[in-house]
C-alpha positions as CSV (number, residue, x, y, z in Angstrom):
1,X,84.7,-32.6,15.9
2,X,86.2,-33.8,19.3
3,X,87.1,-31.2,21.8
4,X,90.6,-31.3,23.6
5,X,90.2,-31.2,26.7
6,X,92.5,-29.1,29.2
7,X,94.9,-30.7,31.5
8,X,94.6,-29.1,35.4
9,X,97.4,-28.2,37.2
10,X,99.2,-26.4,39.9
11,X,101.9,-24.4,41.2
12,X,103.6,-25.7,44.2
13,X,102.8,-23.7,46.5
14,X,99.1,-23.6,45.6
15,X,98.9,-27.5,45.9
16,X,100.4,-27.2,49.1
17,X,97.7,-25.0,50.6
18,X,94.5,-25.8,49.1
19,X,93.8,-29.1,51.1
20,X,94.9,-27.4,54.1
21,X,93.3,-24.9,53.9
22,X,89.9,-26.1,52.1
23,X,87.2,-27.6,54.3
24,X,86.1,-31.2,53.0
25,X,82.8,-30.2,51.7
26,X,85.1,-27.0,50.0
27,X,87.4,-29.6,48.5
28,X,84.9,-31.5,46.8
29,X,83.0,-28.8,45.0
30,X,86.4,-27.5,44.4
31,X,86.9,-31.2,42.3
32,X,83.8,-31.0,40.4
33,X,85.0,-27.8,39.4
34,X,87.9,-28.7,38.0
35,X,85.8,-31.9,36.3
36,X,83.8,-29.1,34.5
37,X,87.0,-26.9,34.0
38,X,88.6,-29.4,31.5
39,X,85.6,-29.2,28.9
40,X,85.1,-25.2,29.2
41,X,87.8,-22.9,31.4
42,X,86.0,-20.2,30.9
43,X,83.9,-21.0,33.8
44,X,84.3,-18.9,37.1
45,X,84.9,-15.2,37.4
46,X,87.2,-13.3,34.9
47,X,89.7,-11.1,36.9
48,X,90.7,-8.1,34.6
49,X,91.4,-10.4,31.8
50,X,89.9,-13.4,30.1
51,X,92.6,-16.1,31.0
52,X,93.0,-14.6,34.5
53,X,89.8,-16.7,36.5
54,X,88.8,-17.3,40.2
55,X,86.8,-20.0,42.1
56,X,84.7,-18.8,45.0
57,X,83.8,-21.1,47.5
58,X,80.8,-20.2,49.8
59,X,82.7,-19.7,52.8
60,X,84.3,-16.9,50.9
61,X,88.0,-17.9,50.0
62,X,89.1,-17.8,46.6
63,X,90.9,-20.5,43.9
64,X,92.5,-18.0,41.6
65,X,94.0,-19.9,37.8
66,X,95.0,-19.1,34.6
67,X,93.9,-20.2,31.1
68,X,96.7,-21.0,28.4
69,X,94.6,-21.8,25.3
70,X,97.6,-22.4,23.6
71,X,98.7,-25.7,25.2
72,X,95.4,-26.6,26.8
73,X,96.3,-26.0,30.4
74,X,94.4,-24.4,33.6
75,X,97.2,-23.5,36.1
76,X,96.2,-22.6,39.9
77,X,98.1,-20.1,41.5
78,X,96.7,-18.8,44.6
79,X,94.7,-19.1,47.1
80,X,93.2,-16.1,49.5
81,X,90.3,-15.6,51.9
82,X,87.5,-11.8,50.6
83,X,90.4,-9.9,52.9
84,X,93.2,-10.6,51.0
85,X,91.6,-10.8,47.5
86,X,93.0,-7.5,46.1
87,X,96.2,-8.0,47.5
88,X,96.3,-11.5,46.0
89,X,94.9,-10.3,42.6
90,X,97.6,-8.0,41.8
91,X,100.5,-10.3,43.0
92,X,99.2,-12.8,40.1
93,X,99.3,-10.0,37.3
94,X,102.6,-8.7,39.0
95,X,103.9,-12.4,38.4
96,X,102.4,-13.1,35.0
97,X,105.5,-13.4,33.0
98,X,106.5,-15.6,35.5
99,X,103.7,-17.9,35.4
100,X,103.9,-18.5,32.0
101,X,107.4,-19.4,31.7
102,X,107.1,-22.0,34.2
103,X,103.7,-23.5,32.9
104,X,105.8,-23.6,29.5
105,X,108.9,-25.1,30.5
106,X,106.8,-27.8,32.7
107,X,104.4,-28.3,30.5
108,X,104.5,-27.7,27.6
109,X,105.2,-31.0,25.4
């Protein structure tokens, strides 16, 4: 049986932060990461619900993504330091809906 693997991606404004905001040694664990994320994205920490994941880095800031099984995708969507982390957590299930229409209509082919 051959496994599908799952595509990475981001929103906007995540990929527009991360490098910046990432030190060098942060960005390259953060790669492997994703390496391991296409085989199994159920890696990393669940957040309330199974699709809803973060990444911790040991400086203490935070990848946050979501899972959508259905079209084999991993979707970053935020980024935030131990401060901000509850803050930043309930913005992503505020904009749920939202993330999902735009990972489908991008997507989803």
């Amino acid at each position: 049986m051959i496994e599908k693997l799952y595509r990475i991606k981001g929103t906007e404004p995540f990929l527009r932060k991360y490098q910046s905001l990432l030190n060098p040694i942060e960005i390259e664990k953060f790669q492997k990461f994703k390496e391991r994320l296409k085989i199994n994205p159920y890696i990393g920490d669940p957040l309330r619900v199974k699709f809803v994941r973060e990444f911790k880095t040991e400086t203490g800031k935070r990848l946050y993504f979501l899972i959508y099984e259905e079209i084999n995708i991993v979707l970053f969507v935020a980024l935030s330091n131990k401060k901000k982390q509850k803050a930043t957590i309930n913005r992503i299930f505020e904009k749920l809906e939202e993330f999902k229409e735009y990972v489908y209509k991008i997507y989803k082919s």
